[in-house]
SEZAVO-490540 format. One record per residue: x, y, z of N, C-alpha, C, O in turn; residue in one letter; chain. Coordinates in steps of 0.001 Angstrom, whole numbers. Layout:
<pts>
PT     n_x     n_y     n_z    ca_x    ca_y    ca_z     c_x     c_y     c_z     o_x     o_y     o_z residuo cadena
PT       X       Y       Z       X       Y       Z       X       Y       Z       X       Y       Z       a      A
...
</pts>
This chain:
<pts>
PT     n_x     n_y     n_z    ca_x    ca_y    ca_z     c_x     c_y     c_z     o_x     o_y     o_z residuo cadena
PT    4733   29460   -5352    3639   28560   -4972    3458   27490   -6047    3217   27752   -7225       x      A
PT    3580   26402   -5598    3009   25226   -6337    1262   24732   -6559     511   24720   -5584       x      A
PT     839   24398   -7764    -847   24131   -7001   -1103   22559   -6938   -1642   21877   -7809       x      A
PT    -621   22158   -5772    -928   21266   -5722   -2339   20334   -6100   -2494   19141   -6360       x      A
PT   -3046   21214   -6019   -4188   20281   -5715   -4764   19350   -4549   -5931   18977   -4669       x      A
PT   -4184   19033   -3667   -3966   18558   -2379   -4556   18870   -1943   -5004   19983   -2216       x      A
PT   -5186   17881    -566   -6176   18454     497   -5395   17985    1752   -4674   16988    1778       x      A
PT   -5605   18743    2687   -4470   18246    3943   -5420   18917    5196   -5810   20084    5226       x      A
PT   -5705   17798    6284   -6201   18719    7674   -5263   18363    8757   -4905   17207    8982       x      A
PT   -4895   19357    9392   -3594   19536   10331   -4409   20047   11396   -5415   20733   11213       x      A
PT   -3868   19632   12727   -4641   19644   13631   -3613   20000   14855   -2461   19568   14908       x      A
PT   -4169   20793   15756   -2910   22179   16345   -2668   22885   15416   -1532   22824   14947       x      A
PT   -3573   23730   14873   -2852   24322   13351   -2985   25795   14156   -2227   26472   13461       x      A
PT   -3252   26274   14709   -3394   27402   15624   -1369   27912   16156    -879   29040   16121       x      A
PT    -948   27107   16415     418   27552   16939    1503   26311   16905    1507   25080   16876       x      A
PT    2411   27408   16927    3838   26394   17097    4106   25135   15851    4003   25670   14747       x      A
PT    4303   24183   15776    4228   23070   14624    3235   23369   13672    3431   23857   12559       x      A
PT    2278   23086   14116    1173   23136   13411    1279   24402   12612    1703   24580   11470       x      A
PT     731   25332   13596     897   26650   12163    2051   27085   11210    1932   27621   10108       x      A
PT    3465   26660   12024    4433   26536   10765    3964   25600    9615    4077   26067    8481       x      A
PT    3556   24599    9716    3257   23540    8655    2224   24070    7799    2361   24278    6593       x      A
PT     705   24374    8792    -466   24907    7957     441   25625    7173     705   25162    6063       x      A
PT    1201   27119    7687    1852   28118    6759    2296   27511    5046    1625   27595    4017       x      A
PT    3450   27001    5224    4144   26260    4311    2968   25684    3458    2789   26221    2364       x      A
PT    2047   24539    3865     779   23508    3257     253   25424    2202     537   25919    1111       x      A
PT    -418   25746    3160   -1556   26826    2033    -385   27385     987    -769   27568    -168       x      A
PT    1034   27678    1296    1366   28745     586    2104   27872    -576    2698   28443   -1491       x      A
PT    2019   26237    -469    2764   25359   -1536    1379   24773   -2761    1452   24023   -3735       x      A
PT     -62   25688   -2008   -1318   25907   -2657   -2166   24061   -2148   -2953   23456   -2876       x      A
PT   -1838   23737   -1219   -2931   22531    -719   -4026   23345    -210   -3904   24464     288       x      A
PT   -5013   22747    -360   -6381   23280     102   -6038   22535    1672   -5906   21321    1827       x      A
PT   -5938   23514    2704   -5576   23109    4179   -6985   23047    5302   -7272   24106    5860       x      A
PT   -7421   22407    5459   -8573   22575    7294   -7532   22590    8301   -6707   21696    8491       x      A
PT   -7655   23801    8998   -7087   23681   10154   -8264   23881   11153   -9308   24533   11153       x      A
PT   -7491   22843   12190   -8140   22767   13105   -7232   22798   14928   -6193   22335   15400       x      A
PT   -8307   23570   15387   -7820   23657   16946   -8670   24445   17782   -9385   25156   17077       x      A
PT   -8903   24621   19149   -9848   25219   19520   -9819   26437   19810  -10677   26909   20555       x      A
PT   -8493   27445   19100   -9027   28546   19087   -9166   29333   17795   -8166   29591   17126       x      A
PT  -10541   29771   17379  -10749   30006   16407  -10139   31462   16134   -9934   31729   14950       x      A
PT   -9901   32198   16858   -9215   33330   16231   -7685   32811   16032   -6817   33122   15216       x      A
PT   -7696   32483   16420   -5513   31962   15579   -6058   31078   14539   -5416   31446   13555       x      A
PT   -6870   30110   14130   -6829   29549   13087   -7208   30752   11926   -6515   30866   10915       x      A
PT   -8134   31445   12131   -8259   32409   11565   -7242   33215   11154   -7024   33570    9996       x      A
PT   -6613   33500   12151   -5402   34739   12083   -4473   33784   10759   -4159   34207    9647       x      A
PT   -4177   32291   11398   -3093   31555   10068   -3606   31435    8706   -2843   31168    7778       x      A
PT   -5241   31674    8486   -5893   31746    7389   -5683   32583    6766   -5332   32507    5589       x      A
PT   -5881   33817    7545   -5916   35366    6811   -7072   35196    5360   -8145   34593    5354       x      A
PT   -6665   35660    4651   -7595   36005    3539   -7170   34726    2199   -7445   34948    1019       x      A
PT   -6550   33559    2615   -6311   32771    1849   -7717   31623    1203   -8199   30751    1925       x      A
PT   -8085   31818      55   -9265   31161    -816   -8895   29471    -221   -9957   28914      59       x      A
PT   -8010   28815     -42   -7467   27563     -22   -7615   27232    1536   -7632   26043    1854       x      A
PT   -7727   28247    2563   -7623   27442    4036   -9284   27721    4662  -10115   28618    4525       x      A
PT   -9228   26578    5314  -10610   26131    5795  -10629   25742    7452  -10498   24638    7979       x      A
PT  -10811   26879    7975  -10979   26660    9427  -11997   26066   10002  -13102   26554    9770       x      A
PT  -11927   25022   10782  -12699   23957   11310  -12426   23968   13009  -11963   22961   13546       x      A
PT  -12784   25301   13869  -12774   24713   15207  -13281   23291   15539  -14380   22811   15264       x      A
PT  -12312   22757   16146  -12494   21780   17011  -11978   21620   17975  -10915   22170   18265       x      A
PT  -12725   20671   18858  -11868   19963   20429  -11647   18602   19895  -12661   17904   19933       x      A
PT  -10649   18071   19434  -10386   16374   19297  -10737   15802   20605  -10796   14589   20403       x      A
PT  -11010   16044   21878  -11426   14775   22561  -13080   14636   22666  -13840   13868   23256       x      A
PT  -13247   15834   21743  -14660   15274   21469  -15164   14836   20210  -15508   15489   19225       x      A
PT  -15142   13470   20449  -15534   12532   19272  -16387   13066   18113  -15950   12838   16985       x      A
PT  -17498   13720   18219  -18933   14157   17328  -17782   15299   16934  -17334   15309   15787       x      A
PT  -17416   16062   17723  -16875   17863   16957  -15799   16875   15635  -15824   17212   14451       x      A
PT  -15080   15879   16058  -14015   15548   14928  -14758   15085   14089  -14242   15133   12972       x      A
PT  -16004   14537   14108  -16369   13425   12839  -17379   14732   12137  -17862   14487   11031       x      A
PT  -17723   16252   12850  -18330   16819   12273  -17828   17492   11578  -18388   18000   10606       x      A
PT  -16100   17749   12042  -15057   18879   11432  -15091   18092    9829  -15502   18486    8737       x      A
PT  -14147   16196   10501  -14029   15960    9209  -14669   15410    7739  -14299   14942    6662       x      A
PT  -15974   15827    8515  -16973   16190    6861  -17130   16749    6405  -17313   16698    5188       x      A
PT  -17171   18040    7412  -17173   19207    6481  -16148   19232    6000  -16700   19572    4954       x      A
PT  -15056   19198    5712  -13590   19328    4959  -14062   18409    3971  -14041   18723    2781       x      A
PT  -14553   17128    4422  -15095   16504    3091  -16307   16720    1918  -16641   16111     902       x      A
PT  -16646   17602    2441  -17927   17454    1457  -17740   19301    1487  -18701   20021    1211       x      A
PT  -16542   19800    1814  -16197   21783     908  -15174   20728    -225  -15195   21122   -1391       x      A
PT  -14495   19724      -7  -13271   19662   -1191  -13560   18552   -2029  -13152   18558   -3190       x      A
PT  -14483   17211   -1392  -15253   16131   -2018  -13837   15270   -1770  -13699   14664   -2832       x      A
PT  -12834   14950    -989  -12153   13940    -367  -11323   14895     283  -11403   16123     240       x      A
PT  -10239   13923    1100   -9348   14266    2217   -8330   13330    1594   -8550   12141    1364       x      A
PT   -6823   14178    1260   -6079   13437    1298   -5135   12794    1765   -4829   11661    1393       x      A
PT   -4351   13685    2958   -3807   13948    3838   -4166   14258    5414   -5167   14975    5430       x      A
PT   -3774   14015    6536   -4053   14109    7803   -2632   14302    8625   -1912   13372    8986       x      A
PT   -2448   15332    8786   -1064   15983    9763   -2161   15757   11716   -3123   16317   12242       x      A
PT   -1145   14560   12112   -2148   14434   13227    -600   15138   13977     543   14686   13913       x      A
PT   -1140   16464   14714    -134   17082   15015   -1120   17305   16764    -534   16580   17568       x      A
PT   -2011   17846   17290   -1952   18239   17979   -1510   17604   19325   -1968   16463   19388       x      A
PT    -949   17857   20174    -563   17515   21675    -878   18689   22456   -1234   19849   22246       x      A
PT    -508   17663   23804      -6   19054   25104     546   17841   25774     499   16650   25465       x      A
PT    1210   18629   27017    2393   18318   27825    1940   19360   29185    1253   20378   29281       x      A
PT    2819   18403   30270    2493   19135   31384    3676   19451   32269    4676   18836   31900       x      A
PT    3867   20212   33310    5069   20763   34207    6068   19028   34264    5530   17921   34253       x      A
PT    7206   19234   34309    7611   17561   35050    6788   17450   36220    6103   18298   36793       x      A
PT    7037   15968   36515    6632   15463   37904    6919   13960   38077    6549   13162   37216       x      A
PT    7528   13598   39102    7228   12004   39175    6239   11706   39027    5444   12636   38893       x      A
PT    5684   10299   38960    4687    9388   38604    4074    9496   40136    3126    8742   40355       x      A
PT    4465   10267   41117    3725    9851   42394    3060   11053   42952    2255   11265   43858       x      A
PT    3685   11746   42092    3115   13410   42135    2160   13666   41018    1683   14793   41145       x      A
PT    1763   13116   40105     885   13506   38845    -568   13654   39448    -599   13263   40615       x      A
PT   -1267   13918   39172   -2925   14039   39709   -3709   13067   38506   -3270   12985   37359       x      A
PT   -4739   12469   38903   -5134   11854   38121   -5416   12212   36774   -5184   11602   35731       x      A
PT   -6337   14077   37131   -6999   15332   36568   -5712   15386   34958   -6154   15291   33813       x      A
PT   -4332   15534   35228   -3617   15825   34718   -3549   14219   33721   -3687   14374   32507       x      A
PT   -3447   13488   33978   -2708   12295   33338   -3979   11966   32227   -3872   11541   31076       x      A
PT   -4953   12241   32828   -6056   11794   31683   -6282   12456   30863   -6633   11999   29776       x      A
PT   -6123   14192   31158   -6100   15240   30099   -4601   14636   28820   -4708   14405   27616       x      A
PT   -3980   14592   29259   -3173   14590   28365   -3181   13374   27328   -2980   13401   26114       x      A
PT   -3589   11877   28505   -4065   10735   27474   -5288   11451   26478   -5111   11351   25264       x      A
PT   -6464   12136   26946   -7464   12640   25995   -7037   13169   24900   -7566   12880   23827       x      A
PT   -5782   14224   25008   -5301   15037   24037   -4160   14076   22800   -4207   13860   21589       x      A
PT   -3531   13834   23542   -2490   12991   22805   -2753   11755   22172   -2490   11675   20972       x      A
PT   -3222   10778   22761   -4184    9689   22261   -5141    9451   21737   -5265    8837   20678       x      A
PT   -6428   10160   22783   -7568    9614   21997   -7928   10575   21335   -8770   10183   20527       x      A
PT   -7673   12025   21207   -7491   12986   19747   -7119   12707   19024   -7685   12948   17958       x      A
PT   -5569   11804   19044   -5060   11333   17966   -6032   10197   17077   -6276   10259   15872       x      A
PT   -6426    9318   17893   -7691    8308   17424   -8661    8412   16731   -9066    7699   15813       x      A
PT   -9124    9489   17252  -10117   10350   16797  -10501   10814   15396  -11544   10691   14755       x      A
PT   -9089   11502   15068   -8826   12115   13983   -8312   11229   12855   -8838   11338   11747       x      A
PT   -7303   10344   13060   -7380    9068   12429   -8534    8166   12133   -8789    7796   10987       x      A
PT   -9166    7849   13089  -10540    6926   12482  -11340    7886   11125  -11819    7404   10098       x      A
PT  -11296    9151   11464  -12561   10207   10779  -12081    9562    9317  -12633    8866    8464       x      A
PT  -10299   10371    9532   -9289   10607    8338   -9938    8641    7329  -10641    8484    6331       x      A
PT   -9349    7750    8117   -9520    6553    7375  -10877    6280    7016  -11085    5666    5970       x      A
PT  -11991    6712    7855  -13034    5914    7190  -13419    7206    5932  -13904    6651    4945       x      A
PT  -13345    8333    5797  -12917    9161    4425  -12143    8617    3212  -12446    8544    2021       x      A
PT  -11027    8253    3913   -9766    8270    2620  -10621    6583    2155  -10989    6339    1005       x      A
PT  -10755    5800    3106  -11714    4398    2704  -12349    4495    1233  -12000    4018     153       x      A
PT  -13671    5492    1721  -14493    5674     812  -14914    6099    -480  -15792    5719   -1255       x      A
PT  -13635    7415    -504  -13384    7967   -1573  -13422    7214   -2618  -13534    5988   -2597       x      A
PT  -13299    8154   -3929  -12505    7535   -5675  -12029    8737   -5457  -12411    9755   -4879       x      A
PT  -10837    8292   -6225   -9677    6824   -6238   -9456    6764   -4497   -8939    7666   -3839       x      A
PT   -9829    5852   -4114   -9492    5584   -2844   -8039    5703   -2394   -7086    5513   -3150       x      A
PT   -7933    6059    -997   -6544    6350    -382   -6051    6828     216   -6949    6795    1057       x      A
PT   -5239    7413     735   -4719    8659    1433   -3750    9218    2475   -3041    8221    2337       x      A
PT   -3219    9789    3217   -1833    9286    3940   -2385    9834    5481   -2509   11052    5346       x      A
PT   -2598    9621    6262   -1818    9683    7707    -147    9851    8441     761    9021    8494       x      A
PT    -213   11270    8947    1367   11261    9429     539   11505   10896    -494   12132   11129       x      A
PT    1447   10735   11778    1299   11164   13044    2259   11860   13695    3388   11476   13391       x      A
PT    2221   12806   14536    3522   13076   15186    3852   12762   16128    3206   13192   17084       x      A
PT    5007   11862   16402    5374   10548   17514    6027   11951   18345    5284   12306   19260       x      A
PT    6912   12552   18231    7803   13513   19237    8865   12339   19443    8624   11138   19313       x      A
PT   10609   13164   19937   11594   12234   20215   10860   11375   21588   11238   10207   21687       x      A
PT    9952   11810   22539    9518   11019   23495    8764    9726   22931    8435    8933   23813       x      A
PT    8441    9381   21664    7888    8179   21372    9290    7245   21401    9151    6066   21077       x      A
PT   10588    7700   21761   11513    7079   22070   12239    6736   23989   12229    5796   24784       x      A
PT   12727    8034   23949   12918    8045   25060   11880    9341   25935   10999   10041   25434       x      A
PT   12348    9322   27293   11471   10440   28342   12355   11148   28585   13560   10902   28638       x      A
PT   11572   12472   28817   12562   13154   29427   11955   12859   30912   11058   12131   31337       x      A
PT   12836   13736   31470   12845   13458   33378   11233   13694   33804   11308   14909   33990       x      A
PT   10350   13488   33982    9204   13701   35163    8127   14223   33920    7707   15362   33716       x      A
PT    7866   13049   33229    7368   12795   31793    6322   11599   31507    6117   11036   30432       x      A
PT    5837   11410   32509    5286    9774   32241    4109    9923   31640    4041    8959   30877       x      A
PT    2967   10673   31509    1729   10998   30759    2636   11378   29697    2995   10288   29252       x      A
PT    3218   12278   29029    3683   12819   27666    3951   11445   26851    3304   10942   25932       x      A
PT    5150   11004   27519    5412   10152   27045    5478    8775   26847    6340    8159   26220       x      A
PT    4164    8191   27633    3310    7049   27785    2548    7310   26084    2803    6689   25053       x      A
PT    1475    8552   26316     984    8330   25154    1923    8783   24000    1361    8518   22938       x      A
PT    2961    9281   23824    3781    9448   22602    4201    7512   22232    4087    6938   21149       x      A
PT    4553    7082   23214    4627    5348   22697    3598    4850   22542    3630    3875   21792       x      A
PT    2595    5126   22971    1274    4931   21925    1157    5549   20750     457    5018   19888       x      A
PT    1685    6541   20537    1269    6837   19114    1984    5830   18107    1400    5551   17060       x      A
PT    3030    5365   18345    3956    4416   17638    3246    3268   16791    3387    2992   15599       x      A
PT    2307    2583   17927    1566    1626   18407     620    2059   17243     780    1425   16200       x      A
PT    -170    2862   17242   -1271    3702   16607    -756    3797   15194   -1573    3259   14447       x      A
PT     247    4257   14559     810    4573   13468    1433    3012   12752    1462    2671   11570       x      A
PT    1765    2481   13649    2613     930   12983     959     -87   12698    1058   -1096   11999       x      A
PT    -456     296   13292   -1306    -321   13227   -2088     163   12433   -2846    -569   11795       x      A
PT   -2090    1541   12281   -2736    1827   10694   -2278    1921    9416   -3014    2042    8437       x      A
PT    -759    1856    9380    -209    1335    9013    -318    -340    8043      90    -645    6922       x      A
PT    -633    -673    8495    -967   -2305    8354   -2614   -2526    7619   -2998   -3175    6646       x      A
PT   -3349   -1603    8662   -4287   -1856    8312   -5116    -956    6943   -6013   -1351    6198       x      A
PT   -4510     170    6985   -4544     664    5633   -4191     134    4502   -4545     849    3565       x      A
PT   -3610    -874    4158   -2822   -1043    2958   -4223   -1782    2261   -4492   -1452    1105       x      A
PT   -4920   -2562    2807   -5755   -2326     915   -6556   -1960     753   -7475   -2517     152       x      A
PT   -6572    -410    1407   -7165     945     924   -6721    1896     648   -7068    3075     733       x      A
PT   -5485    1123     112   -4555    2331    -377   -4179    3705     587   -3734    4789     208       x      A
PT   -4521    3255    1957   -4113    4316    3015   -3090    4284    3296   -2784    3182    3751       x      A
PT   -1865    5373    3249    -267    4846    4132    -300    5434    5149   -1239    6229    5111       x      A
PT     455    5499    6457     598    5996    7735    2049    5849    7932    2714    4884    7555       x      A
PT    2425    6744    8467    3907    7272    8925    3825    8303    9901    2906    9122    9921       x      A
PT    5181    8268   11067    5132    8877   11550    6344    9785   11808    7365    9182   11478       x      A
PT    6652   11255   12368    7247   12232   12293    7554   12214   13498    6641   12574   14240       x      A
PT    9023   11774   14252    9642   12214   15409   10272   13556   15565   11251   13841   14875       x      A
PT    9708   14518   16547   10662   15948   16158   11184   16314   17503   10705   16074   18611       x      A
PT   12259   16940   17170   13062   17152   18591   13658   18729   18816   14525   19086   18019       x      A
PT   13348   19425   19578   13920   20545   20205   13313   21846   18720   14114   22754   18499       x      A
PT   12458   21838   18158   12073   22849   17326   11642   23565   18122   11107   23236   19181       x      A
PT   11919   25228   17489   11691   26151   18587   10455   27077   18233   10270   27933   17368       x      A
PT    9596   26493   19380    8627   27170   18991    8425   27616   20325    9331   27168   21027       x      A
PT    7565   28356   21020    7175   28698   22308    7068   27952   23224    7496   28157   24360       x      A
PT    6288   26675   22713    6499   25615   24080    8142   25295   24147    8443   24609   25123       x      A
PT    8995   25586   23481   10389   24781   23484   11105   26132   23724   12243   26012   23269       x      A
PT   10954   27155   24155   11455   28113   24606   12549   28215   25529   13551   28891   25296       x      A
PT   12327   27418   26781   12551   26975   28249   13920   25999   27693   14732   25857   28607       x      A
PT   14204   25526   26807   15356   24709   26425   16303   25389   25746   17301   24884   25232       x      A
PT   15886   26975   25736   17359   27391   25395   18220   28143   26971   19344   28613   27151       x      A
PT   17259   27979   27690   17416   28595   28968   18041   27482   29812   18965   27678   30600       x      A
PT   17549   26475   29618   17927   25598   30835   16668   24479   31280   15673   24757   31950       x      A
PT   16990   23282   30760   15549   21959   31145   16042   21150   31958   17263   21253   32068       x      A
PT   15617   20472   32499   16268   19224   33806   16644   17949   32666   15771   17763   31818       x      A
PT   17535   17312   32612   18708   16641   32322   18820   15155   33199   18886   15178   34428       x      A
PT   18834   13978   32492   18855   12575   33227   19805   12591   34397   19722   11793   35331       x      A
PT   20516   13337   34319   21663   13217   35896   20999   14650   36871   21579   15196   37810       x      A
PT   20298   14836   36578   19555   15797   37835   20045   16986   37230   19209   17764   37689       x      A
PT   20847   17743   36483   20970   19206   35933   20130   19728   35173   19373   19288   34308       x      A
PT   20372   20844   35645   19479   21996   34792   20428   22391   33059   21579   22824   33001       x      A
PT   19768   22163   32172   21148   22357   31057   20334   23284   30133   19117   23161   30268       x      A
PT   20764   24222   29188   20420   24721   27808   20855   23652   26792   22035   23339   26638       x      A
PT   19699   23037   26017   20145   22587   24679   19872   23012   23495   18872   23725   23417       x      A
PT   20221   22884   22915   20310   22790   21145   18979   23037   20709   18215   22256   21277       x      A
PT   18498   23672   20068   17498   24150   18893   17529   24112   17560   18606   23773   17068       x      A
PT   16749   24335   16919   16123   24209   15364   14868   24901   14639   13686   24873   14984       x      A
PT   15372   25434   13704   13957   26166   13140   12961   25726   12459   12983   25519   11246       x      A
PT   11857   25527   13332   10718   25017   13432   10180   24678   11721    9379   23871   11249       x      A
PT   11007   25664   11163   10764   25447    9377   11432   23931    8920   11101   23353    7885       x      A
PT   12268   23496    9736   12979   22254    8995   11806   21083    9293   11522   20185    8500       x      A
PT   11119   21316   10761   10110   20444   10289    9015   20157    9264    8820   19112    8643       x      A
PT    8245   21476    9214    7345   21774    8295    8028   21477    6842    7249   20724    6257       x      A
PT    8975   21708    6151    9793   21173    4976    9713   19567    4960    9688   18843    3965       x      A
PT    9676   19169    6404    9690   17836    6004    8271   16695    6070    8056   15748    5314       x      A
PT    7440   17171    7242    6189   16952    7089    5458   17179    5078    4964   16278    4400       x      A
PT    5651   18542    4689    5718   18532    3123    6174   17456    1963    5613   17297     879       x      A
PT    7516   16643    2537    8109   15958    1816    7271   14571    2010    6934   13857    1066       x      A
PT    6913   14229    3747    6182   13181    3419    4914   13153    2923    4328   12168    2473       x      A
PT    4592   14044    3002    2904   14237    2264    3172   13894     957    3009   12739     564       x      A
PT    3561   14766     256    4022   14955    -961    4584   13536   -1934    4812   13578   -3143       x      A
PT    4707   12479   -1160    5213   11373   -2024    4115   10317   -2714    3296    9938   -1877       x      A
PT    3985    9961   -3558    2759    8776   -4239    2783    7925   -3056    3641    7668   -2211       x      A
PT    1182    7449   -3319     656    6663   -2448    1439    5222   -1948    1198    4425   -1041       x      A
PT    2285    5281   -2791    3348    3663   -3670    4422    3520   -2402    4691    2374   -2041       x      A
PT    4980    4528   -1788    5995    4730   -1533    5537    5919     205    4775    6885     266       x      A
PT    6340    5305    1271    6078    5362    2742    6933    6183    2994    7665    6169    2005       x      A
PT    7548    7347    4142    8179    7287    5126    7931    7169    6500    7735    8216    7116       x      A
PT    7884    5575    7402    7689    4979    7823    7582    5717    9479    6635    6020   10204       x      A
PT    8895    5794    9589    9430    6858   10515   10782    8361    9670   11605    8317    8755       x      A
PT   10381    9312   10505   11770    9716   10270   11902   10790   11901   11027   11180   12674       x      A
PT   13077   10934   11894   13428   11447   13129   14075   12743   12653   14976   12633   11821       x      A
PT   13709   14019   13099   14100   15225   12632   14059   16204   13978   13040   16453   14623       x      A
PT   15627   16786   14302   15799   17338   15299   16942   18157   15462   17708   18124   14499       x      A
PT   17291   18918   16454   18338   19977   16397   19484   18835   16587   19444   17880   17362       x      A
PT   20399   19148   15776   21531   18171   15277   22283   17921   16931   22678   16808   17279       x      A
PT   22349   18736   17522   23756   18521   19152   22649   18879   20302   22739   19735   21183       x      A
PT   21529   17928   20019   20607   17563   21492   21276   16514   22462   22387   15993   22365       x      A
PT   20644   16404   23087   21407   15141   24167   20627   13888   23428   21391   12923   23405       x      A
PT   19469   13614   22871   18907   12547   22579   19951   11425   22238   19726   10311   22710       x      A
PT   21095   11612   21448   21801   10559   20906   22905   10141   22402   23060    8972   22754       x      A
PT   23482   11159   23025   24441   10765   23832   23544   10232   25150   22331   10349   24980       x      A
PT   23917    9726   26299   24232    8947   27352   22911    9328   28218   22070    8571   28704       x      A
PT   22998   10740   28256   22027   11686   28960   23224   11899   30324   22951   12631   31275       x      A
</pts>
């Protein structure tokens, strides 16, 4: 264990990404808030650790985020870090089959959670001494391309782009940086179904390629971890023989 000293709130910290990362964050000694809405798994990733600080929340509700992220501010007296990790995703479907019910849940979750948690994060890191602080968002390979019957996922994953290249900009003379984390095929439970077989741009059902969910969390670490001086802007981190690079 390293002691960092670090403060970091990760959000989906309950499962899959997130709690690999929380894991890694508490045990490299950052003082971690996790947050997500179920409080017994944030708990459970806490266990008996002095350094993690569970903060149920719902990100699409505006007041629960700006209440989470004070309290994280005023148990550690700043925020330095913000792992904007949480999403969801829904069954495929064409764009003519989606329900309205569905498309807005996921803009709520993916977007304006993401917003959410970013505004809290910046007007914090703003205020502080020594002012500053980093924002990573997590774009997913869909802030690039879609997969098949994907248009809510990955509508707002190209918003997050949008979101990250604009705070980005607008952080800089508050010493805030923003970057974002593309990840592809890590295997966590939601990515289960892709060692079995996912639908494929030419209409097949295929098994692809995987990765242990640890290579992300190692690298989310690395971008945290760098002086305020110095960005990683984007980086793209994924199971090496996915289809993303070839033809589809």
């Amino acid at each position: 264990m390293s002691d960092s000293g670090k403060t970091i709130i990760i959000t989906g910290a309950g499962s899959g990404i997130g709690r690999a990362c929380a894991e890694l964050f508490l045990a490299e000694g950052y003082r971690a808030g996790l947050i997500g809405r179920r409080a017994a798994l944030l708990e459970e990733v806490a266990g008996d650790k002095a350094n993690a600080l569970c903060l149920p929340c719902d990100i699409t509700d505006p007041g629960a985020v700006r209440r989470a992220f004070d309290t994280a501010r005023d148990s550690w007296g700043r925020i330095d870090v913000l792992f904007n990790n949480a999403g969801l995703g829904k069954p495929p479907q064409t764009v003519d089959e989606i329900a309205t019910e569905d498309w807005l849940e996921v803009v709520q979750v993916n977007l304006n959670g993401a917003f959410y948690c970013a505004r809290e994060a910046f007007r914090i890191m703003r205020a502080q001494s020594p002012q500053g602080g980093r924002i990573i968002n997590n774009g997913s390979i869909s802030a690039h391309v879609p997969r098949p019957g994907s248009a809510p996922y990955t509508s707002t994953k190209h918003a997050i782009t949008g979101l990250t290249r604009s705070l980005s900009l607008d952080g800089r003379p508050f010493n805030i940086a923003c970057g974002q984390i593309d990840i592809g095929n890590a295997l966590t439970e939601m990515a289960k179904p892709m060692t079995t077989g996912v639908p494929q741009a030419d209409g097949s059902i295929k098994p692809e390629a995987t990765m242990d969910v640890a290579h992300v969390a190692s690298s989310v670490l690395h971008m945290a971890g760098l002086p305020l001086d110095a960005n990683v802007q984007f980086m793209t981190v994924m199971a090496a023989n996915m289809p993303y690079i070839g033809r589809g």
